[in-house]
C-alpha positions in Angstrom: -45.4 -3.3 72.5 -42.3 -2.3 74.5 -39.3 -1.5 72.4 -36.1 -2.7 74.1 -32.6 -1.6 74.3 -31.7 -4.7 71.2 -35.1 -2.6 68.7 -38.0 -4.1 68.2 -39.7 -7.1 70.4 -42.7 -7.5 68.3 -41.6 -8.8 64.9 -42.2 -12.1 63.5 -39.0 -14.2 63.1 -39.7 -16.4 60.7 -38.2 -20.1 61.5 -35.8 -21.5 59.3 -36.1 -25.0 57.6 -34.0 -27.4 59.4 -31.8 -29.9 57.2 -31.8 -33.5 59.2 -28.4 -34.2 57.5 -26.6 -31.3 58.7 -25.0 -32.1 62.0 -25.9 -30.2 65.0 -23.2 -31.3 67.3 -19.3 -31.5 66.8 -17.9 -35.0 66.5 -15.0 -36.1 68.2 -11.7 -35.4 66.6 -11.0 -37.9 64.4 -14.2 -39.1 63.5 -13.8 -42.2 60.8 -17.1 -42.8 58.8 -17.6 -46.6 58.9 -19.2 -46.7 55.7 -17.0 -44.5 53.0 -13.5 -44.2 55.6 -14.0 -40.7 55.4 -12.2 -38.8 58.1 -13.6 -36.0 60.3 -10.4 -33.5 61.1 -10.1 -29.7 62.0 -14.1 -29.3 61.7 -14.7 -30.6 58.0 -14.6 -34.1 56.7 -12.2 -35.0 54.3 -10.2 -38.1 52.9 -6.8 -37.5 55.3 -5.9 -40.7 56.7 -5.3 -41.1 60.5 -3.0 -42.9 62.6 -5.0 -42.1 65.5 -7.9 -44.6 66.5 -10.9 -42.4 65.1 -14.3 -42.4 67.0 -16.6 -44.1 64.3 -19.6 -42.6 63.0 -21.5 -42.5 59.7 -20.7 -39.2 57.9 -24.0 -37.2 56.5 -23.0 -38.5 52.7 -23.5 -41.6 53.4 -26.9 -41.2 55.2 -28.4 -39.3 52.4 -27.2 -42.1 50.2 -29.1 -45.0 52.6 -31.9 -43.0 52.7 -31.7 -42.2 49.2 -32.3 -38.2 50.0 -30.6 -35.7 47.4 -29.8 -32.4 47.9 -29.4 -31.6 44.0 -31.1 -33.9 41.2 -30.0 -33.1 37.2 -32.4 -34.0 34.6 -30.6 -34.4 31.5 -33.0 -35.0 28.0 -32.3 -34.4 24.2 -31.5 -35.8 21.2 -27.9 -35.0 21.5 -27.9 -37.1 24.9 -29.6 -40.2 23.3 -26.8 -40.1 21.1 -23.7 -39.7 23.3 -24.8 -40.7 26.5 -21.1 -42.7 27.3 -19.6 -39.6 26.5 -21.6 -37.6 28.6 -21.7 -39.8 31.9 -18.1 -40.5 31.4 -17.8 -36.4 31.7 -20.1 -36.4 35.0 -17.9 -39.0 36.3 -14.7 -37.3 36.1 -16.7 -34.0 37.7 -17.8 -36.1 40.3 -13.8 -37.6 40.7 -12.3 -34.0 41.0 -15.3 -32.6 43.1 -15.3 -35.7 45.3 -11.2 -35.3 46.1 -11.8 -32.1 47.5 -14.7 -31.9 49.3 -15.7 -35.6 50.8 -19.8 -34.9 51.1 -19.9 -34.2 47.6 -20.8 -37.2 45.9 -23.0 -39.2 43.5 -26.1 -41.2 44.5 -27.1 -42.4 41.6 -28.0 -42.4 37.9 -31.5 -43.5 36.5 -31.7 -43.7 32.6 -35.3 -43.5 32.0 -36.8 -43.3 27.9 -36.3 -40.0 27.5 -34.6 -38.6 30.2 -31.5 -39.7 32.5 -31.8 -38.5 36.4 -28.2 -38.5 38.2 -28.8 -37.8 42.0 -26.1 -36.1 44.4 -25.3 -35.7 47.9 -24.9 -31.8 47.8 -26.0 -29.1 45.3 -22.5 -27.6 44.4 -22.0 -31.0 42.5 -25.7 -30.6 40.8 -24.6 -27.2 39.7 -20.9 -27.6 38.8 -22.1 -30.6 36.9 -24.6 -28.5 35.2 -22.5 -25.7 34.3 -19.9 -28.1 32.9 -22.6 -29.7 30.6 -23.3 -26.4 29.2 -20.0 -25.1 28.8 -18.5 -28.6 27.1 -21.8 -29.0 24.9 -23.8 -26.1 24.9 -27.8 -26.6 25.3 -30.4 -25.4 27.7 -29.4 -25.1 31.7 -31.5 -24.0 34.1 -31.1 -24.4 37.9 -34.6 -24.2 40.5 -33.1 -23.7 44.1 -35.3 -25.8 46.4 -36.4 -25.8 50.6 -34.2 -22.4 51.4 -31.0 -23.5 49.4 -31.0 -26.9 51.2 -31.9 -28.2 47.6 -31.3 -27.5 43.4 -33.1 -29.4 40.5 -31.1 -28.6 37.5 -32.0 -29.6 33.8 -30.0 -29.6 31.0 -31.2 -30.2 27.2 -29.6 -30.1 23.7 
């Protein structure tokens, strides 16, 4: 056990969980996703157009939505739901719309009504959360978020 000049050389460095959607490499700039037309500029994708031929590639969105993978799920049961479910998925669409303009990997998978319980799936967890918190604030009820795989993930359910 030989300290060296940078501390310790003994301790265990525990690995961190990797997330297969999140790119290793730079892409080419521009970088046009052939699926969604999203637009890889100045590091970050976003919805900029390009008069520039882009590279083409598929944008990490739109492989978690092939491979139907989400990062955050919302569970959203009750009474209250039942009886204004338009209202409320019109709300989570217009979330989505605003979230979506600003940050392009932000997006909705899907939404599966089941008896007692609707499931919407997203691409990342800030629109889980901000969907979540949005819920809560418009209608009140029961929120709680379970941060899943090192942050990679969020399960948030919502009652009233």
């Amino acid at each position: 056990m030989e300290k060296g000049r940078f501390g310790r050389q003994d301790r265990l460095i525990k690995q961190k969980q990797n997330d297969v959607y999140l790119d290793r490499q730079k892409y080419s700039e521009p970088t046009r996703c052939t699926k969604c037309q999203a637009v890889y500029l100045h590091g970050r994708w976003t919805w900029a157009s390009t008069d520039q031929s882009a590279f083409p590639a598929i944008c990490p969105a739109c492989k978690r939505i092939a491979d139907n993978y989400p990062a955050g799920t919302i569970e959203i049961s009750g009474s209250f739901f039942k009886n204004h479910q338009d209202e409320l998925m019109n709300l989570i669409a217009n979330i989505e719309k605003q979230e979506k303009t600003l940050h392009a990997m932000e997006r909705i998978i899907k939404a599966t009504h089941q008896r007692s319980k609707t499931v919407v799936t997203t691409t990342g967890i800030h629109l889980a959360r901000r969907i979540g918190e949005a819920l809560s604030r418009s209608y009140k009820g029961d929120l709680s978020f379970q941060y899943l795989d090192a942050d990679k993930g969020i399960r948030v359910s919502w009652e009233r």
